[in-house]
N, C-alpha and C positions, 0 to 999 in steps of 0.2 A: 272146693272147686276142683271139678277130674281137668286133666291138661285138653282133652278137649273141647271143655265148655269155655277153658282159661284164649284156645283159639280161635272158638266163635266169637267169645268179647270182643279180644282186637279184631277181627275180621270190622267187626260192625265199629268201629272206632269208638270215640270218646264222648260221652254225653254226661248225663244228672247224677251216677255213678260210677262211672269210668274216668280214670286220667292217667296218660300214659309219660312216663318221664325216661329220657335215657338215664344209662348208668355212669353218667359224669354230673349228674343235679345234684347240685349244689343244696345248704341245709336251708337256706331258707326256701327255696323252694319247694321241697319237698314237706317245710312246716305249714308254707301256704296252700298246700293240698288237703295235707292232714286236717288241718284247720274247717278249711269249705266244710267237709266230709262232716268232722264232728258236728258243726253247726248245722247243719242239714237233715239229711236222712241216713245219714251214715254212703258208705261203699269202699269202692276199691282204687288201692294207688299200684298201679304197673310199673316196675321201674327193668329197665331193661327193653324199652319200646321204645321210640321214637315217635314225634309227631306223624309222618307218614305212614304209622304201623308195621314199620319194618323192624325185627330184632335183632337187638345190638347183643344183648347182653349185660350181665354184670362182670366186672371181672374179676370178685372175692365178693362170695353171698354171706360168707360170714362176718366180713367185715363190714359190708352193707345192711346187715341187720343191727351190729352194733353199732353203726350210725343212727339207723330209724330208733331205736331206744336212746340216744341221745337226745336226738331231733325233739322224741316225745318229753323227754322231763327236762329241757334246757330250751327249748324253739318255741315251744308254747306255751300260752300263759290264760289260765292252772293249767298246770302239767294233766297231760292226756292221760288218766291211771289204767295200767298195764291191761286191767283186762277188757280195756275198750279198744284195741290195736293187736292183731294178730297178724302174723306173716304166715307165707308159704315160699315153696323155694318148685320151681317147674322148669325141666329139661326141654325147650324147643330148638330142637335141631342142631342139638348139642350145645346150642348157647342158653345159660342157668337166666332165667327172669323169675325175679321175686315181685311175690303180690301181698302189698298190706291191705287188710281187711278194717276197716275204720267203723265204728258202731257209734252215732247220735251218741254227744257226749252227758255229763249228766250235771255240770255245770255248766252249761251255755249261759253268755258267749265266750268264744272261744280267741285268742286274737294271737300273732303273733309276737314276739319277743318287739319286735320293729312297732307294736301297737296297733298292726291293721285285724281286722275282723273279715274273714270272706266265707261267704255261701257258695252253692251251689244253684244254678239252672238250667235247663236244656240246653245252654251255649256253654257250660262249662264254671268255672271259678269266677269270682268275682268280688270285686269290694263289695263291703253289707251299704245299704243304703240306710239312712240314719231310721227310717219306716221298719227295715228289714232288722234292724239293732234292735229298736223297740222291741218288735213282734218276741225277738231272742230271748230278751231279758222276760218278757210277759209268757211264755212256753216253759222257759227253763223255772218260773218256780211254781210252774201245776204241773210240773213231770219228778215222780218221783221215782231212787235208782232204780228199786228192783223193777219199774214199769219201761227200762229197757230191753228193748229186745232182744233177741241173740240171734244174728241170722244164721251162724252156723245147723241150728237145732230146726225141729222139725214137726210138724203138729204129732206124727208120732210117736216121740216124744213127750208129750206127754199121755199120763197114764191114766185111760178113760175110767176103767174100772174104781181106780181110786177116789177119783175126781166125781164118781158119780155114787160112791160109797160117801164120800164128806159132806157133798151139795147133791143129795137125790131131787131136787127142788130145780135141778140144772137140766134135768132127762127132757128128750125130745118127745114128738109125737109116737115117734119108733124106738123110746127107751135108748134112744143114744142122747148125745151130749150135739148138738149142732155148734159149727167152729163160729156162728156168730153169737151163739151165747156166749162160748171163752171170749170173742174178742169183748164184747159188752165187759164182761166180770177182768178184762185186763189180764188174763191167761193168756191169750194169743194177741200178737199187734194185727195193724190192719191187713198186712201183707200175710199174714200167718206162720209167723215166726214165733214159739214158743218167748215172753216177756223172762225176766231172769227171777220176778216173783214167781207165776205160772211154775217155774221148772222146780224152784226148789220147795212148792208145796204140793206140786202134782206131779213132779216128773218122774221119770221111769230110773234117769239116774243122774241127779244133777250135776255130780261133781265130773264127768265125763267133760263139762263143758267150761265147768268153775270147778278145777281140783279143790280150791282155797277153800270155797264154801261146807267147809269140815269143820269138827272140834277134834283138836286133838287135849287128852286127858292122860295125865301124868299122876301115879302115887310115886313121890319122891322117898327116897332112904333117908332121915334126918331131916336136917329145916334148912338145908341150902342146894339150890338147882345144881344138879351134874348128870354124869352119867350112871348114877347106879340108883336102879329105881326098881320096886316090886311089882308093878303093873304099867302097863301102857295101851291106850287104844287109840287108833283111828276112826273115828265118827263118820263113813259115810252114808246118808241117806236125804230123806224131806227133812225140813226143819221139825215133822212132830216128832217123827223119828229118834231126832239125833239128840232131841227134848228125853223122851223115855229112856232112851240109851246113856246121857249123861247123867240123869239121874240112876240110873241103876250102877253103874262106875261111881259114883261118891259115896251112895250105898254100902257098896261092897269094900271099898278101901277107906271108907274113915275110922282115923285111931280111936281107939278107947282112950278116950279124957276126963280125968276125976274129977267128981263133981258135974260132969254132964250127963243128964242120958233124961229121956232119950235126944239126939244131937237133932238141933233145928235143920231139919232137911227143908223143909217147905222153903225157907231163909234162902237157903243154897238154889234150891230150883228156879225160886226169883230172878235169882240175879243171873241165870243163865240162861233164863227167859228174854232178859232185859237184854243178854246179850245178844241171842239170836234174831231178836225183833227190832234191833235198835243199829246193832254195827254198819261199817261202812262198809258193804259188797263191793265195792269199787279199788278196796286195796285188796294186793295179791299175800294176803296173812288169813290165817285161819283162827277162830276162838279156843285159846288154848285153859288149861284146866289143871291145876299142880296142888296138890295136896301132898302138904307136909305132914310133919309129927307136930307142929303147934301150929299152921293156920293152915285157909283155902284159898287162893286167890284164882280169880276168873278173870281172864285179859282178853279184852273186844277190841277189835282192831276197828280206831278210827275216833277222831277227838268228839268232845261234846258239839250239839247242834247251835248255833247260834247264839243266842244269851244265858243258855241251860250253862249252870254250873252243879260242883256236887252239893254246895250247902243246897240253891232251890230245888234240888231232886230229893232233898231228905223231906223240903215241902209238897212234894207232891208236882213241879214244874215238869213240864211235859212234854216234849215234841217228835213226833212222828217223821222219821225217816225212810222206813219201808213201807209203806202203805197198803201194798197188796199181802207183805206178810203179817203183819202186823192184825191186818185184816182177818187172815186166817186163823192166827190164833187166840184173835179175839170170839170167831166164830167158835172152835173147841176147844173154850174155855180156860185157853191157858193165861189168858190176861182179861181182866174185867174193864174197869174203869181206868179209863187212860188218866194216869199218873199216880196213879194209887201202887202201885207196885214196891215202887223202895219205902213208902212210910207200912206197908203192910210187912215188908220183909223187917222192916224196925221194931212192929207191934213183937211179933214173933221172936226176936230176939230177945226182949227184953221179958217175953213171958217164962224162957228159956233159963233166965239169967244170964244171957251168952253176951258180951262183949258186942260193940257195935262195929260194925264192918267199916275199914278205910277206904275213902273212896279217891284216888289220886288219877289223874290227868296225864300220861308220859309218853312224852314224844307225840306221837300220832294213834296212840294208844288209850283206854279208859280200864283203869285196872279195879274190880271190887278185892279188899283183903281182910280173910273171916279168922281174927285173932283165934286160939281157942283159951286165953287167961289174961286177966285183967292187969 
């Protein structure tokens, strides 16, 4: 938002995305904003305006952002994850007004610590009516994360060429792509905001918007995490991308191990398949990737889905958390049959003779660990 569209807003005061708070509100207040927002259609919290639309100010933006990320992981209940809440910091007239940007949360409902629940409607904030709860609970579990949007980004954003190289089935009558087929296929939301699936399987450049949505890949010196390491990469691109990319990193840095060869790669790609299609986008952690001198571990940020444990994943249990990525790479082939993946990355291993991968649960975390000796 430029500071002068941040002016037109308050000119036109406070409505179904707008609310203006001075910079003496208090945290629950400011949680029962945040709250509406997520529950709703997402928008923006003004703090440093007044009901009248006059600007006050803040009088420390720094220290009123580290309030607003209190608010967020202590004021609401679940905690609003980071990258559904962004601020800005705008110079009017020499008095600093900060703006949180709040995006439709992806666990709805949202309530606060005090246990109220509030939406939004053209009159502003409100308790949810026990209709308006229902409706919450019944949206939140056919919205899945990556089919949030990002209002920051922009249909330009994503990349026609590509998008129409993977789905030529998408082309219009004039060989383009029309923005209601994206919104149909969940690339674009209604409003035309690039989805956070859309971006990182079509976009131009996802992590512009989501740094996190990287892998980063480590060849370790020895078999204990530090500083001294022979290779390191950064993963930025689409999720097929950074598919091909991590694959060719484990490639090129896996040790020579006697008695293996050639080393179950396919095994390896699995599970960082598993990872890319399966983790939580909603934490601010990226897919990281550490090869030792005796194992491989790949660590997903974000715990299992509801009743999935690791023994029913060795079964073949299954559930779908990205849906629009998931999607895609179910379309080029990187994943077939949902849930077939870890007993196929089993099959493999054990044709290998390789040792069976640990599959451990930590913290907020899903770690696979690829021994390489019995």
């Amino acid at each position: 938002m430029t500071t002068e569209e941040l002016e037109e807003r308050i000119k036109l005061g406070e409505d179904l995305k707008t609310e203006f708070k001075s910079g003496k509100a208090q945290p629950d207040a400011i949680a029962a904003a945040i709250v509406s927002f997520a529950n709703s259609a997402g928008g923006a919290l003004i703090i440093g305006v007044n009901d009248d639309r006059s600007i006050s100010g803040v009088e420390d933006s720094d220290k009123t952002l580290l309030g607003i990320t209190d608010v967020s992981r202590n004021n609401i209940e679940p905690a609003l994850p980071s990258g559904f809440i962004t601020a800005e910091k705008h110079n009017l007239g020499g008095r600093v007004v900060v703006v949180i940007n709040v995006t439709r949360g992806p666990q709805r409902p949202y309530q606060t610590n005090k246990g109220v629940h509030y939406v939004r409607s053209l009159a502003g904030k409100s308790r949810a009516t026990r209709q308006e709860l229902l409706h919450l609970f019944q949206s939140a579990r056919s919205l899945f994360p990556d089919e949030i949007p990002l209002e920051e980004a922009a249909v330009e954003h994503i990349d026609a060429g590509r998008l129409l190289e993977k789905r030529p089935e998408m082309a219009g009558p004039r060989g383009r792509v029309e923005d209601r087929s994206m919104i149909n296929a969940k690339i674009l939301s209604e409003d035309g905001h690039p989805t956070l699936g859309g971006l990182l399987c079509y976009g131009r450049n996802p992590q512009q918007f989501r740094p996190y949505a990287r892998i980063t890949a480590i060849r370790q010196k020895g078999v204990e995490a530090s500083e001294n390491f022979y290779d390191r990469e950064e993963i930025v691109a689409t999720v097929e991308e950074q598919l091909q990319a991590a694959g060719a990193f484990i490639r090129k840095n896996m040790p020579a191990v006697s008695g293996i060869y050639p080393p179950p790669f396919e095994a390896f790609d699995e599970a960082v398949i598993n990872a890319v299609a399966h983790r939580d986008y909603s934490l601010n952690a990226q897919i990281r990737i550490f090869i030792y001198d005796n194992r491989i571990e790949i660590i997903s940020p974000g715990r299992l889905l509801n009743t999935v444990t690791p023994e029913a994943m060795r079964l073949g249990c299954h559930t779908v958390r990205n849906q629009i990525v998931f999607s895609y790479l179910s379309l080029r082939r990187f994943v077939t049959d949902a849930g077939r993946g870890i007993p196929n990355m089993l099959r493999v291993l054990r044709a290998s003779n390789f040792p069976e991968p640990e599959f451990a649960v930590v913290a907020s975390e899903f770690r696979v660990i690829f021994p390489f000796n019995k």
